[in-house]
C-alpha positions as CSV (number, residue, x, y, z in Angstrom):
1,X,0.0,0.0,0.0
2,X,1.3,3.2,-0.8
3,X,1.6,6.4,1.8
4,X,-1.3,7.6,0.7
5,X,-3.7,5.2,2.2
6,X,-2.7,5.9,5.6
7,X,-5.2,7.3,8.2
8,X,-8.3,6.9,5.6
9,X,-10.3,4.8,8.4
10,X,-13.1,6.3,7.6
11,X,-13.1,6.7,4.1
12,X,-12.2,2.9,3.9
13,X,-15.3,2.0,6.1
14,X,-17.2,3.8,3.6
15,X,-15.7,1.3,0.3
16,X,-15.7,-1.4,2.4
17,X,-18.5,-1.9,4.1
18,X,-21.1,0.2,1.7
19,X,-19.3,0.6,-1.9
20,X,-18.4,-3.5,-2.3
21,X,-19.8,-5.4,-5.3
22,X,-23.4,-5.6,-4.4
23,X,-22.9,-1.5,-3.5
24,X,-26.7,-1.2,-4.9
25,X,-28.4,-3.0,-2.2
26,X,-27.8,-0.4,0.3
27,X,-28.6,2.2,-2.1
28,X,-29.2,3.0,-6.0
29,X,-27.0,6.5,-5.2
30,X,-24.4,7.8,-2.5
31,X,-26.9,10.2,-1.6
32,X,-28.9,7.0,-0.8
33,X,-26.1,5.3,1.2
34,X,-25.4,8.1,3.6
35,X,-29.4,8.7,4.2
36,X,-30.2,5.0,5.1
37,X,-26.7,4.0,7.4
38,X,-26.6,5.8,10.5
39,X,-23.6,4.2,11.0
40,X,-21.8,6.3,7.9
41,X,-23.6,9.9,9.9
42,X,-21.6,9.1,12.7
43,X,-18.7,9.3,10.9
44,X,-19.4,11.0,8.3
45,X,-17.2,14.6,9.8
46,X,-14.2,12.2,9.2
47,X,-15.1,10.4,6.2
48,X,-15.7,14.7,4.9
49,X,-12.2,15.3,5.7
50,X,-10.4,12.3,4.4
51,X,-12.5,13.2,1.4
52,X,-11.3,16.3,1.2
53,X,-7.6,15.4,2.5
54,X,-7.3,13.1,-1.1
55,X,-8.7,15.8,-3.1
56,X,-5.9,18.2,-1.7
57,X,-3.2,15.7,-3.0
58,X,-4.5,15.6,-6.1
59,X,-4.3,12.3,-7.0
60,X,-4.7,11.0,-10.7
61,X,-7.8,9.0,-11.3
62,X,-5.5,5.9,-11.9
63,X,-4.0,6.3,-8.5
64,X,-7.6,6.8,-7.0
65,X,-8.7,3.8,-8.8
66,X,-5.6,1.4,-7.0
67,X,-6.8,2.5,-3.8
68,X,-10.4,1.6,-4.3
69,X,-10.2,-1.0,-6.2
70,X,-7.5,-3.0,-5.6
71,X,-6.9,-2.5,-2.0
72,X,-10.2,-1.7,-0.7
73,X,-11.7,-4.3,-3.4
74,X,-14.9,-1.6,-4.4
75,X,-17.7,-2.6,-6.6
76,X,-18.6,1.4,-6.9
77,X,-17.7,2.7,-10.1
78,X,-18.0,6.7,-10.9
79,X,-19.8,6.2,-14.4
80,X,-22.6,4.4,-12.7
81,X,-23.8,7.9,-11.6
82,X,-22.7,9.5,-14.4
83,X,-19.0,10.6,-12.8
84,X,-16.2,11.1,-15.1
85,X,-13.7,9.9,-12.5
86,X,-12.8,9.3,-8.7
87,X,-12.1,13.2,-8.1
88,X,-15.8,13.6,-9.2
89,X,-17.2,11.0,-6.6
90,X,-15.1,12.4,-4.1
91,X,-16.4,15.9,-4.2
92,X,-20.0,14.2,-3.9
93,X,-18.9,12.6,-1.1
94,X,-17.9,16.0,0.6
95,X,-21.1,17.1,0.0
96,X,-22.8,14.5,1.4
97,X,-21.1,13.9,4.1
98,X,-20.8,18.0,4.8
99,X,-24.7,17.7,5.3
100,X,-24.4,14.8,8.2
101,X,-21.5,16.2,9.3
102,X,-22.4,20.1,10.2
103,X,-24.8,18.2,12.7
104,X,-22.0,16.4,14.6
C-alpha cells in the first residue's frame, strides 16, 4: 500500500462496508447510502475530511482507482452515476457527508 492510504479509516469503512460489489443493495446512489446508514452519519465529519484530505493531494484518477479497487476491493464505479472519475465521486462525497457532518 502506498503512503497515501494511511489514516483513511473512515473513508475505507465507507468502500468497504457500503461501496463493495453488491454496492446497490444499500442504495441506487451515495446520496442513498449516507441517508439509510446511521452508521456512515456518525462518521461522516471524518469520512468529509479524508474526502477532502485526497482531493488536496491531487491524485490522478488511476492512483484513485488502486486504492479503491485494488486494495479496498470496491464494486462502486464513478460512471454508474454519471462521474467522469474518482475526483468527481469524491467531491460528492464532501457534499454528502458535509450535510451529516455540520450536525456532529
Amino acid at each position: 500500500m502506498r503512503n497515501t492510504e494511511r489514516k483513511l479509516d473512515s473513508l475505507r469503512y465507507l468502500f468497504t462496508h457500503y461501496l463493495h460489489q453488491d454496492w446497490t443493495v444499500e442504495g441506487e446512489y451515495l446520496s442513498d447510502i449516507f441517508e439509510q446508514n446511521g452508521a456512515l452519519q456518525d462518521v461522516s465529519k471524518e469520512i468529509k475530511q479524508e474526502a477532502e484530505s485526497l482531493l488536496e493531494e491531487e491524485h490522478d484518477n488511476q492512483h484513485l482507482d488502486d486504492i479503491f479497487f485494488n486494495h479496498w476491493s470496491a464494486g462502486y464505479e464513478p460512471e454508474v452515476e454519471g462521474y467522469e472519475n474518482w475526483s468527481d465521486v469524491l467531491r460528492e462525497i464532501v457534499r454528502i457527508s458535509g450535510r451529516y457532518s455540520e450536525n456532529k
